[in-house]
N, CA, C and O of each residue as an XYZ file, in Angstrom:
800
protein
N     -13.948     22.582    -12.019
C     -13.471     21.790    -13.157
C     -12.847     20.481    -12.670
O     -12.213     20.371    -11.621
N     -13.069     19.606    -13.450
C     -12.869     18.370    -13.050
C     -11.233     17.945    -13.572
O     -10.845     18.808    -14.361
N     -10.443     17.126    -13.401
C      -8.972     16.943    -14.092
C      -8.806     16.956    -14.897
O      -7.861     17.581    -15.378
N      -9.837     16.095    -15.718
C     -10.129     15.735    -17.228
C     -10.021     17.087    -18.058
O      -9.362     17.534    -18.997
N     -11.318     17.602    -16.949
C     -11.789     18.786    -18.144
C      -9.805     19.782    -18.312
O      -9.299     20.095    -19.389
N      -9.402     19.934    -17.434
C      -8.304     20.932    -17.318
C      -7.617     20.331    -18.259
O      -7.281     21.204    -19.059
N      -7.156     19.112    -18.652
C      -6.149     18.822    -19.451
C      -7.139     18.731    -20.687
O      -6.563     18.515    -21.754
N      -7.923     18.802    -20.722
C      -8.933     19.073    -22.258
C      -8.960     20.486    -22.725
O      -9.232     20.970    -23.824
N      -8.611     21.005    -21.614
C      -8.633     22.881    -22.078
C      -7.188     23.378    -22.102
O      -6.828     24.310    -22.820
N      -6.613     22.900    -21.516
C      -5.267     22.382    -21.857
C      -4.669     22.178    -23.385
O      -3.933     22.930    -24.024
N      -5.393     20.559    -23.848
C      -5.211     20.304    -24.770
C      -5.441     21.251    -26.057
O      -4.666     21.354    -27.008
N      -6.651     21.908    -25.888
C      -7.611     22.673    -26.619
C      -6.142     23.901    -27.290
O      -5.547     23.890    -28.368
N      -5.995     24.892    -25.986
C      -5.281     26.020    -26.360
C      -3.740     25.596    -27.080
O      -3.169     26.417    -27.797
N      -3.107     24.151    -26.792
C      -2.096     23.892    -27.051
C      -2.473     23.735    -28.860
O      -2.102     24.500    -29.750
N      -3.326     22.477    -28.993
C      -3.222     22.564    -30.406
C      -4.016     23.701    -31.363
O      -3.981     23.665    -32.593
N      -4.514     24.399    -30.825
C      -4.581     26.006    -31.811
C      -3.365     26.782    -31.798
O      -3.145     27.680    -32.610
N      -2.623     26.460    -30.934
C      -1.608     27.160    -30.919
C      -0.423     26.420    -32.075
O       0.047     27.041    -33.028
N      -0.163     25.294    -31.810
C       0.317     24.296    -33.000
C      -0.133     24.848    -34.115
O       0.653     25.549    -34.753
N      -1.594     24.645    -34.636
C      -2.390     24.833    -35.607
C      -1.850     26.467    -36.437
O      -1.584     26.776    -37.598
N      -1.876     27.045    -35.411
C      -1.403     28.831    -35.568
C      -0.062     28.663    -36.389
O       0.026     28.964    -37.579
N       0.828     28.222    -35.735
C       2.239     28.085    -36.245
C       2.343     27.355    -37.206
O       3.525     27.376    -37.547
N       1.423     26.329    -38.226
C       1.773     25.750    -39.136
C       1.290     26.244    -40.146
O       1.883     26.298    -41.224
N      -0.312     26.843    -39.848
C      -0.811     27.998    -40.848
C      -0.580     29.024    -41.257
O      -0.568     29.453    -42.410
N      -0.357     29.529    -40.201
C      -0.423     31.498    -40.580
C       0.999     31.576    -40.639
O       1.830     30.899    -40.033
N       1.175     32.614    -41.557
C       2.644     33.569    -41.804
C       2.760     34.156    -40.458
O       1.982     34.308    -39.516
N       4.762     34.609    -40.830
C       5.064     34.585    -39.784
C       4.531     36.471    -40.004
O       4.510     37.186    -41.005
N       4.229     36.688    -38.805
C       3.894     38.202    -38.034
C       3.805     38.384    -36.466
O       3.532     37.502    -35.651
N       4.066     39.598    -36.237
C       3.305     39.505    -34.654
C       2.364     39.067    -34.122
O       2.388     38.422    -33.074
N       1.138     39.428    -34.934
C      -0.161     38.833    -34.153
C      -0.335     37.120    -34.225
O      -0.965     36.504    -33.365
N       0.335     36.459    -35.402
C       0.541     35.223    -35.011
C       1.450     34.530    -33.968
O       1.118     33.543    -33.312
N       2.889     35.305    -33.884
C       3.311     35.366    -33.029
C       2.798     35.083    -31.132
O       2.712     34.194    -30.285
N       2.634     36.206    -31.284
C       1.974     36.176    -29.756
C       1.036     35.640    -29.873
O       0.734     35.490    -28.689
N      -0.327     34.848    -30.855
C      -1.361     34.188    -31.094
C      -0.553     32.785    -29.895
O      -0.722     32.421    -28.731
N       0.678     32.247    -31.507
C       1.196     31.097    -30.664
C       1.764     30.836    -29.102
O       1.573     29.871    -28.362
N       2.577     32.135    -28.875
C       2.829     32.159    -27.564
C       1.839     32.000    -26.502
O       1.893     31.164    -25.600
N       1.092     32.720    -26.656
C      -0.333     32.678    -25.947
C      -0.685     31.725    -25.869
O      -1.008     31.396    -24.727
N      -0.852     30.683    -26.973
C      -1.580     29.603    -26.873
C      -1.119     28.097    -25.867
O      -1.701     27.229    -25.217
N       0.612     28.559    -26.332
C       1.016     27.529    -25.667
C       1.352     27.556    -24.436
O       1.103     26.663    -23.627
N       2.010     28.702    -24.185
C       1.964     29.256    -22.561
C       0.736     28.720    -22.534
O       0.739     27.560    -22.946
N      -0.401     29.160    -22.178
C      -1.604     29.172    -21.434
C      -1.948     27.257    -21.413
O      -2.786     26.863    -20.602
N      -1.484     26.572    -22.024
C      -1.680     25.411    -22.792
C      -0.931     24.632    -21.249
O      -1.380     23.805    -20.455
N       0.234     25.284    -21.326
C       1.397     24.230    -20.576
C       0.579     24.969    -18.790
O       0.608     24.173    -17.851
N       0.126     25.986    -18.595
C      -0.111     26.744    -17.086
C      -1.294     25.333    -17.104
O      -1.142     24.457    -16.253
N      -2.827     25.184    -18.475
C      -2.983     24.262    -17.454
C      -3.131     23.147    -17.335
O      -3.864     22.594    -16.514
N      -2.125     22.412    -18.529
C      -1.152     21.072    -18.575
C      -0.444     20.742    -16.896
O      -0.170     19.643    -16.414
N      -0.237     22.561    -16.070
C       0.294     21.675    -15.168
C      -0.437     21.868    -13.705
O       0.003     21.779    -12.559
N      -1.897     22.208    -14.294
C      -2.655     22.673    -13.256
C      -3.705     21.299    -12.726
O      -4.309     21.152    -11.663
N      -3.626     20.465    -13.866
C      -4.385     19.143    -13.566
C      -3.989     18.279    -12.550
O      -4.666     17.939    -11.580
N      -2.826     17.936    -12.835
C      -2.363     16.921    -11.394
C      -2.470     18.307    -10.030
O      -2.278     17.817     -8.918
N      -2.663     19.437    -10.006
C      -2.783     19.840     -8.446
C      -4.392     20.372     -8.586
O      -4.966     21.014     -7.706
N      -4.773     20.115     -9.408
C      -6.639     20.060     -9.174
C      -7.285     18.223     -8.696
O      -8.355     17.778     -8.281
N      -5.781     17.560     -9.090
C      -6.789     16.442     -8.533
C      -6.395     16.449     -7.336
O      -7.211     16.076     -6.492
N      -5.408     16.755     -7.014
C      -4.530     16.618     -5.470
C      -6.111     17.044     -4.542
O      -6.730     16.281     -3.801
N      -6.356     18.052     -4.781
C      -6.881     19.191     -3.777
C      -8.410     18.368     -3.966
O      -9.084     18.605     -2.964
N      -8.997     17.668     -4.734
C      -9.948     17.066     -5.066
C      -9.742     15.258     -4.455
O     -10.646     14.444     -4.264
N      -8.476     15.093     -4.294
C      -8.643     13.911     -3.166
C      -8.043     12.854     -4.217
O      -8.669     11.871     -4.615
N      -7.025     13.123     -4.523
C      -6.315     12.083     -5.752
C      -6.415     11.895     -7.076
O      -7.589     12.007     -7.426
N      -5.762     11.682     -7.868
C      -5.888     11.531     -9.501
C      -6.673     10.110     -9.708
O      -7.035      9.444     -8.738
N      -6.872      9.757    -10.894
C      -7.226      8.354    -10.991
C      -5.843      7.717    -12.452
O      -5.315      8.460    -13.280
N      -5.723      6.925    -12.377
C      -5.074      6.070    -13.051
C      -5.546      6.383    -14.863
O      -4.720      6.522    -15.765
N      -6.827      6.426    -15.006
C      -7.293      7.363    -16.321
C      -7.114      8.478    -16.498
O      -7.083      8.650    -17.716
N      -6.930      9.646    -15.833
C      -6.541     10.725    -15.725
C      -5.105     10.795    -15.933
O      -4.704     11.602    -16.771
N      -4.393     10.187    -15.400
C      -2.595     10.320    -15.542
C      -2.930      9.687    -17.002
O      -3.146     10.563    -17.840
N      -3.025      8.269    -17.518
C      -2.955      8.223    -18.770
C      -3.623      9.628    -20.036
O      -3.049      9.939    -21.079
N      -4.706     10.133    -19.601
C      -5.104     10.838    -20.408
C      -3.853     11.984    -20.547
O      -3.192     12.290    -21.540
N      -3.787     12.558    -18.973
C      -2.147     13.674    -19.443
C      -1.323     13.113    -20.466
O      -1.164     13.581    -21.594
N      -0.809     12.078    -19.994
C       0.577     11.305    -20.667
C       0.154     10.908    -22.406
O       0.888     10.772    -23.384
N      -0.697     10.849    -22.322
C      -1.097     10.972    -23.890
C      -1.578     11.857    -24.759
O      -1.502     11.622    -25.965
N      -2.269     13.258    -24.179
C      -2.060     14.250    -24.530
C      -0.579     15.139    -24.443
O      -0.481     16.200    -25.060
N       0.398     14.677    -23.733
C       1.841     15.101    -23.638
C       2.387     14.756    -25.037
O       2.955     15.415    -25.908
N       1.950     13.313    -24.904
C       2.473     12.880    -26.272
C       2.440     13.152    -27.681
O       3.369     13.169    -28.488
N       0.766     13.436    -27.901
C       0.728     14.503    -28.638
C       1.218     15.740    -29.088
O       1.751     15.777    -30.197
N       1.129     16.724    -28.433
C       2.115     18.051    -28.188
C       3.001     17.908    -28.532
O       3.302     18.714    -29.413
N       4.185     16.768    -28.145
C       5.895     16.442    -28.452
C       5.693     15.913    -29.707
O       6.634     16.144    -30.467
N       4.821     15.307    -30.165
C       4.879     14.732    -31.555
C       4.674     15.661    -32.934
O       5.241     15.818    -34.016
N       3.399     16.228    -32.147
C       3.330     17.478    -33.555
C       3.504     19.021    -33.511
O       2.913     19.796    -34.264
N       4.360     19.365    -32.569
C       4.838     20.925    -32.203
C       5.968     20.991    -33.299
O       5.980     21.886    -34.145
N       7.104     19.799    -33.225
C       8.158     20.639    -33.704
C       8.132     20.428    -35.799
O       8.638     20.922    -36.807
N       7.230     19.428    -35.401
C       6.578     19.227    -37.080
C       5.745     20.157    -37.395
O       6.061     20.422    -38.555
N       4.753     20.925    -37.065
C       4.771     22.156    -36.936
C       5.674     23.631    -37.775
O       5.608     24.403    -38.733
N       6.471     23.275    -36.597
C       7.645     24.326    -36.726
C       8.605     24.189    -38.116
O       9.154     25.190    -38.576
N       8.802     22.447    -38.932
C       9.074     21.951    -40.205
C       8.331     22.400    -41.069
O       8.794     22.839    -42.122
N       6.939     22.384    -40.790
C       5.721     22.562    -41.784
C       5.739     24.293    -42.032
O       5.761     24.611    -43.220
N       5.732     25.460    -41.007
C       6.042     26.705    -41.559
C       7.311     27.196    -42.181
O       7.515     27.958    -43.126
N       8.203     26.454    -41.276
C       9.394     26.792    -42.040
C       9.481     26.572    -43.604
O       9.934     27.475    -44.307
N       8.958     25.126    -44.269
C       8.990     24.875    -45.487
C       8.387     26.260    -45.729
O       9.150     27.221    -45.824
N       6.814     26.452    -45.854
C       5.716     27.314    -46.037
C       5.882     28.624    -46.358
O       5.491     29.086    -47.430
N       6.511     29.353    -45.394
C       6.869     30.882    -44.603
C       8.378     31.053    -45.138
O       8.624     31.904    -45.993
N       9.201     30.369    -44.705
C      10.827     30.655    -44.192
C      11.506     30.994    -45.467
O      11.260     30.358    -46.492
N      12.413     32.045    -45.433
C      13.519     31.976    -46.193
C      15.001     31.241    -45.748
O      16.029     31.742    -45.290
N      14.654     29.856    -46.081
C      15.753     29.180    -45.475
C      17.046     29.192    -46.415
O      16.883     28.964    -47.613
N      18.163     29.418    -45.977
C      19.536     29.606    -46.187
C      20.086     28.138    -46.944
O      21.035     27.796    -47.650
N      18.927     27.539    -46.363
C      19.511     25.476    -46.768
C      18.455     25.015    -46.319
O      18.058     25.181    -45.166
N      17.696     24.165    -47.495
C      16.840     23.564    -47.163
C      17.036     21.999    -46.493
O      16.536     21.080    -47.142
N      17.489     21.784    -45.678
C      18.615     20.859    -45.179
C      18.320     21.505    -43.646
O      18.511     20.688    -42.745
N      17.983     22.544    -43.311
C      17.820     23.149    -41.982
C      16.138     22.166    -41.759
O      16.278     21.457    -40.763
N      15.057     22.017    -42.233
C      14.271     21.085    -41.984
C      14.055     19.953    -41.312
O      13.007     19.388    -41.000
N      15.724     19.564    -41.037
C      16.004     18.462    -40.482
C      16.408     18.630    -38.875
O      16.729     17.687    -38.151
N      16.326     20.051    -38.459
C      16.236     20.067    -36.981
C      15.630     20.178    -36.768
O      15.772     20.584    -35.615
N      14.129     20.138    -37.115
C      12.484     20.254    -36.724
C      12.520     18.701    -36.160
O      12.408     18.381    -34.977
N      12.692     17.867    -37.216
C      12.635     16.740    -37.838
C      13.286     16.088    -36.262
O      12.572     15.482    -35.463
N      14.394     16.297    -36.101
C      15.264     15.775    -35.076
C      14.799     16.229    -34.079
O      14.938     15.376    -33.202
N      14.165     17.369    -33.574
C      13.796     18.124    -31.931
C      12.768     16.996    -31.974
O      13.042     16.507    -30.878
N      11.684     16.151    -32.494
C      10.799     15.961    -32.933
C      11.058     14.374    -31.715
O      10.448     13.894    -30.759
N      12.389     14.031    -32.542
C      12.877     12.657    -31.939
C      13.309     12.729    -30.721
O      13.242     11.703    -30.046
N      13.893     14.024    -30.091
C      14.852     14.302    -28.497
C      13.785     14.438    -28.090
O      13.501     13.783    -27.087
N      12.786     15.302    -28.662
C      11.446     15.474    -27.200
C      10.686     14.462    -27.388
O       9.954     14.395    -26.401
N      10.450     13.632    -28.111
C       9.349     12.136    -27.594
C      10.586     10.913    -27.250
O      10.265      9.876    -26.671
N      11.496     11.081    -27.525
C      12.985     10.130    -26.658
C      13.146     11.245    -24.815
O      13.356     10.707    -23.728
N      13.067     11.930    -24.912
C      13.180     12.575    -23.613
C      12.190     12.213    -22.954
O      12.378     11.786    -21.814
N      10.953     12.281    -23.460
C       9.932     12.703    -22.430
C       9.274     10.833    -22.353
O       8.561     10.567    -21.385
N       9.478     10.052    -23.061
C       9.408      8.751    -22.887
C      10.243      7.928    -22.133
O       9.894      6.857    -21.636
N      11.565      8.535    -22.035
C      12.573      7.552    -21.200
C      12.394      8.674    -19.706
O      12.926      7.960    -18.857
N      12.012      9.818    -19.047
C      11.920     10.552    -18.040
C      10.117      9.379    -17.206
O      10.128      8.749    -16.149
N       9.115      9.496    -18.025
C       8.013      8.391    -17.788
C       8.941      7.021    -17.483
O       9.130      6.671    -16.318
N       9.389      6.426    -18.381
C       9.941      4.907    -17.727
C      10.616      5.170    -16.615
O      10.430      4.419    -15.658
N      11.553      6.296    -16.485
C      12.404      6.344    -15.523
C      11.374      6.507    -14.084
O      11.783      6.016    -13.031
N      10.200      7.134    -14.120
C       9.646      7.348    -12.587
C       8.605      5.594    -12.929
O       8.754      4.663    -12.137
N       7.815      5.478    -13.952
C       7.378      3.799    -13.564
C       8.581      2.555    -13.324
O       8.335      1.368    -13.109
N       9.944      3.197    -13.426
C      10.729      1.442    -13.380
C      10.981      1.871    -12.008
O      10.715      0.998    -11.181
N      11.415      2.961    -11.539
C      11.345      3.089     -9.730
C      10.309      3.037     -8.972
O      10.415      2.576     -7.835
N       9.009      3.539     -9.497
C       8.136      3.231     -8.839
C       8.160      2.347     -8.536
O       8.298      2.170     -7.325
N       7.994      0.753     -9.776
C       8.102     -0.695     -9.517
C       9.171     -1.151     -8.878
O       9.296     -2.315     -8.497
N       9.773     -0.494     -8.769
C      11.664     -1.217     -7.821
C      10.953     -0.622     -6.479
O      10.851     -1.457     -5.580
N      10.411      0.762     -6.171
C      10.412      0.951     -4.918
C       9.395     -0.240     -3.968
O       9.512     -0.765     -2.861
N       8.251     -0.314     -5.224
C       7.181     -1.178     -4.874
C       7.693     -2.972     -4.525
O       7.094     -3.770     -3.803
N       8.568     -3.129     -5.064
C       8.659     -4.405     -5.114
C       9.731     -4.865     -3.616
O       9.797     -5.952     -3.042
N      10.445     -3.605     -3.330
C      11.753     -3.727     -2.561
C      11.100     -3.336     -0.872
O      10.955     -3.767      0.272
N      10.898     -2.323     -1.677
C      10.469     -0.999     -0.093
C      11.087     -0.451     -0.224
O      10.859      0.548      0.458
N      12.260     -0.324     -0.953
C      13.355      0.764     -1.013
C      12.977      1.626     -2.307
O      12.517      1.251     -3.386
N      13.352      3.021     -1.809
C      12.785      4.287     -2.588
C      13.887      4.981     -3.227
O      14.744      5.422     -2.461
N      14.062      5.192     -4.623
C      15.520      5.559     -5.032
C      15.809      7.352     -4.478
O      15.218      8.414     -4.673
N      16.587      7.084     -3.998
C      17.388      8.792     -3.164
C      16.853     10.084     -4.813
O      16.607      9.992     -6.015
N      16.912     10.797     -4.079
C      16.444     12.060     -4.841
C      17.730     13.017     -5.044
O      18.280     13.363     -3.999
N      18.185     13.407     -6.050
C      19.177     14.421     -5.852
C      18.925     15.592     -5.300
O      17.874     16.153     -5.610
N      19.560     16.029     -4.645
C      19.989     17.214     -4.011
C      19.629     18.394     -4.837
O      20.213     18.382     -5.921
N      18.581     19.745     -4.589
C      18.422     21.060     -6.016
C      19.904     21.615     -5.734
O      20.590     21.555     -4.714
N      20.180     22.227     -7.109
C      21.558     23.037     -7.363
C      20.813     23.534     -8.292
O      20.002     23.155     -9.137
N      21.454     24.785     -7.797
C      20.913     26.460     -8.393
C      21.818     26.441     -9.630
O      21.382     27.246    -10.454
N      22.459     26.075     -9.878
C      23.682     25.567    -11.017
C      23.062     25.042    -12.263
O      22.912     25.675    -13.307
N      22.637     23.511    -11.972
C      22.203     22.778    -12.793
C      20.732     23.183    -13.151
O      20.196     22.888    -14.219
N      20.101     23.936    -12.075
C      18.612     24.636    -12.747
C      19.015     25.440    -13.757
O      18.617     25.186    -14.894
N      20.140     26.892    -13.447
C      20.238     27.338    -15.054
C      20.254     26.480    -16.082
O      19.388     26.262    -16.930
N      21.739     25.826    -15.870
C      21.861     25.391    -16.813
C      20.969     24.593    -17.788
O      21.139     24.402    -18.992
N      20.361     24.335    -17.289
C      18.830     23.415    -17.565
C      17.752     24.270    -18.274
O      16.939     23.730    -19.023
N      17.741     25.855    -17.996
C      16.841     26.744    -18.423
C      16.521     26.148    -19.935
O      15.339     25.939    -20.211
N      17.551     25.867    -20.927
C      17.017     25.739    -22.387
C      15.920     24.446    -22.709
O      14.973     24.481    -23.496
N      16.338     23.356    -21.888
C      15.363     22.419    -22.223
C      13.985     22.498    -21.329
O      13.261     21.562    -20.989
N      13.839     23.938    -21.045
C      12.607     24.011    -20.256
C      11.366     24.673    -21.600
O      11.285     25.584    -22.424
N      10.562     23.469    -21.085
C       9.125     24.398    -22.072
C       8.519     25.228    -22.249
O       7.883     25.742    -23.169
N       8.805     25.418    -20.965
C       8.543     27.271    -21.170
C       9.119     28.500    -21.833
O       8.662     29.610    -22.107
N      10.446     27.821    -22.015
C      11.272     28.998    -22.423
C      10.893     28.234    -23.747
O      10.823     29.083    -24.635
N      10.594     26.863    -24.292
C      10.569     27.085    -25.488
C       9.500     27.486    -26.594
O       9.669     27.447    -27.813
N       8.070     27.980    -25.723
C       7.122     29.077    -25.979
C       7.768     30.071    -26.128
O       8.300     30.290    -27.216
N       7.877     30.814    -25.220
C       8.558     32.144    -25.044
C       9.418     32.220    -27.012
O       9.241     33.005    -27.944
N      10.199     31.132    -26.867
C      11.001     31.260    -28.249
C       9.712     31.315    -29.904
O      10.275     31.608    -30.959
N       8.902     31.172    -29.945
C       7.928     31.171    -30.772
C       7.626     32.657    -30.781
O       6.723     32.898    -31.583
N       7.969     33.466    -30.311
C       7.485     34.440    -30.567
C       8.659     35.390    -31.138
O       8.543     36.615    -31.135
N       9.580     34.849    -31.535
C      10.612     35.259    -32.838
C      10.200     34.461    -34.060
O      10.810     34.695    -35.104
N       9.069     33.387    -34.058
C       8.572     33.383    -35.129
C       8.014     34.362    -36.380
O       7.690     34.020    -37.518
N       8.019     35.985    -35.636
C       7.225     36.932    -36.336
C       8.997     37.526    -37.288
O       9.006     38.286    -38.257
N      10.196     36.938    -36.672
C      11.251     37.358    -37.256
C      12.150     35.809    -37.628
O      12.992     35.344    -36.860
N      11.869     35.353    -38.573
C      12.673     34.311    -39.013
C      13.959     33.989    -38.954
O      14.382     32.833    -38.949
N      15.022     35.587    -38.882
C      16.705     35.306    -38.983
C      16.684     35.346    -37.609
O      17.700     34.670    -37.444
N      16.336     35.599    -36.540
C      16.657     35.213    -35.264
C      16.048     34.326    -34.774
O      16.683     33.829    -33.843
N      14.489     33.572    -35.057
C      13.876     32.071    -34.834
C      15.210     31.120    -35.392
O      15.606     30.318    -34.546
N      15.530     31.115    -35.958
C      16.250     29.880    -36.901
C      17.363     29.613    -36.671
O      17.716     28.531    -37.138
N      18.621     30.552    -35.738
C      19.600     30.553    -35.241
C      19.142     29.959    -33.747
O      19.888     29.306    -33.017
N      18.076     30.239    -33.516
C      17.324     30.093    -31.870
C      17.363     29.437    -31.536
O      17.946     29.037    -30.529
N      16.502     28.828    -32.518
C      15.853     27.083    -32.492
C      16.963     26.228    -32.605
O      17.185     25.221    -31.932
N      17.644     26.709    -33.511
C      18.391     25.262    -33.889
C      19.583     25.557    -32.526
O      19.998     24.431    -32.253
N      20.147     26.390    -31.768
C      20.797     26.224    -30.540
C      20.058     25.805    -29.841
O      20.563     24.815    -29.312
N      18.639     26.057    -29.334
C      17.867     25.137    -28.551
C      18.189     23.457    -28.540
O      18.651     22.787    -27.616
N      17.864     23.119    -29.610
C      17.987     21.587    -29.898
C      19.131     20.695    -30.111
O      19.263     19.480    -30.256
N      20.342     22.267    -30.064
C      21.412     21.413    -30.093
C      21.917     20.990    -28.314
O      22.677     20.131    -27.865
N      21.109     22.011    -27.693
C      21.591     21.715    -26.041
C      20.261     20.585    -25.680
O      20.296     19.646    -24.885
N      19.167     21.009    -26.507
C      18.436     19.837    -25.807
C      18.996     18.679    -25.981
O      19.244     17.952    -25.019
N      19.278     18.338    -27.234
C      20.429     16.768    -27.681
C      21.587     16.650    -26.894
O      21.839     15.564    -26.372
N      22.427     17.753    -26.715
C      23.093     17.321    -25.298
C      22.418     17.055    -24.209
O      23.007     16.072    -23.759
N      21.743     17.253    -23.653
C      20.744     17.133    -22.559
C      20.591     15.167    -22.803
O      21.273     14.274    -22.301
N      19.810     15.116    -23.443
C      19.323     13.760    -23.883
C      20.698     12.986    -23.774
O      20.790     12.162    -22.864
N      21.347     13.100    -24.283
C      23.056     12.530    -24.697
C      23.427     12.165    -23.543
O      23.650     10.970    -23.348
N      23.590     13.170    -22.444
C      24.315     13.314    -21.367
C      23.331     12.481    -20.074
O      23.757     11.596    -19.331
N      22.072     13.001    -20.079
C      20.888     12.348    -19.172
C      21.058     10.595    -19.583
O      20.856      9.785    -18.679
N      21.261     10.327    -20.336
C      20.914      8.944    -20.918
C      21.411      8.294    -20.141
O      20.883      7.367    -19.525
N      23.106      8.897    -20.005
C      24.378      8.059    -19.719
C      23.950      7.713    -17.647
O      23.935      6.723    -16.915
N      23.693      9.119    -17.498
C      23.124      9.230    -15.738
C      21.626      8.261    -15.576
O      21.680      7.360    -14.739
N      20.595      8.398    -16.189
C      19.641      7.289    -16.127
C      20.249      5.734    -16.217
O      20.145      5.038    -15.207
N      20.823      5.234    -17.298
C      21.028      4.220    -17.207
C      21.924      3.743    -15.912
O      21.716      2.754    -15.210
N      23.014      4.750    -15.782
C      23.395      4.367    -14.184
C      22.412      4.290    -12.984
O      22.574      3.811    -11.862
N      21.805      4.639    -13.307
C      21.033      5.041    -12.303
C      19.843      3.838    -12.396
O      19.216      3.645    -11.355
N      19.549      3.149    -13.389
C      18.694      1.595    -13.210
C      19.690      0.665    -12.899
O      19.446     -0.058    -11.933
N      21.079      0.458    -13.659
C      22.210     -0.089    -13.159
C      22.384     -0.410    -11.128
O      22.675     -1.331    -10.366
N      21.973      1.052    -11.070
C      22.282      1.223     -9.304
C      21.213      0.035     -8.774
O      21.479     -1.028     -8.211
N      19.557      0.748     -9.258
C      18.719     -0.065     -8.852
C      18.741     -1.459     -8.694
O      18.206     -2.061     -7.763
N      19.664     -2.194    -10.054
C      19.612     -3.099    -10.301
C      20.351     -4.041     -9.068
O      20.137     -5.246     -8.936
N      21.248     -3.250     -8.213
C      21.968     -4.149     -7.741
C      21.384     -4.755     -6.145
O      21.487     -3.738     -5.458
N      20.979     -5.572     -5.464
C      20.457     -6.226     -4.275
C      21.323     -5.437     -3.173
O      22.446     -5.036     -3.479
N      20.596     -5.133     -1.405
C      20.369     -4.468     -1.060
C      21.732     -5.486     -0.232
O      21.725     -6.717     -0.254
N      22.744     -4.702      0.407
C      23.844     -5.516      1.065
C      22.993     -6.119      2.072
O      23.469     -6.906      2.891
């Protein structure tokens, strides 16, 4: 399989899986339908960049094609998740709609300023020779990090088949992902700030 094709089969299982969650009532077999779909979606979302590796480099069309099928996914997953809830949900307040609405904005604001952040260093490293330092892993900040991981937020779709525990779920999900975003913002911008300054 070629790169393309992987993030096309990729693409494929992700939006049936979308598709699943905005159509069908909530049950098990939709449930795990969606889980399935998107797990398998994101394994090989991240199997493309190490099929081109091993194939002798990506091409410059290929990274755009990921990055715009990414974009996709972040744009219409958690609208999605708005669209059954209206549909399906016995919502407590219809006013809860509006954290679909908002995850909607943290994950295409996240995953757009994380892209600028590796092209504005790339171009600083390119332009300087100097390569911005890498932080240090902490086993700490990986937990803590567990919620804004995508994986776990598949895994969470599959309390879609039970609505009073999806809906308490979700909406703690997105309230740490918005901290996440909140808090990352403040460290990125220091962190072009740093770049910004000439080399003693």
């Amino acid at each position: 399989m070629t790169p393309n094709l992987v993030s096309a089969v990729s693409a494929a299982f992700t939006l049936t899986g979308i598709l699943t969650l905005a159509l069908a009532g909530p049950s098990w077999i939709s449930a795990i339908a969606i889980w399935f779909c998107l797990a398998l979606g994101y394994a090989f979302d991240s199997a493309d960049g190490q099929v081109a590796r091993l194939q002798g480099g990506g091409s410059l069309a290929g990274e755009w094609l990921d990055h715009f099928l990414d974009s996709i996914k972040l744009s219409t997953l958690h609208l999605a998740v708005a669209v059954c809830a209206f549909r399906f949900f016995d919502l407590p307040d219809a006013r809860w709609l509006l954290i679909p609405l908002g995850f909607t904005v943290v994950a295409n604001v996240s995953f757009f300023a994380m892209i600028l952040n590796d092209q504005l260093k790339a171009g600083h490293a390119l332009k300087t020779g100097r390569t911005a330092p890498k932080g240090a892993g902490n086993w700490r900040r990986s937990v803590l990090l567990i919620p804004t991981d995508y994986g776990v937020l598949c895994l969470l779709f599959l309390f879609t088949a039970l609505p009073v525990f999806f809906i308490p779920l979700y909406t703690a999900m997105f309230a740490v992902n918005l901290a996440h975003l909140a808090l990352a913002s403040v460290k990125w911008f220091g962190d072009m700030k740093r770049l910004g300054v000439p080399a003693a």
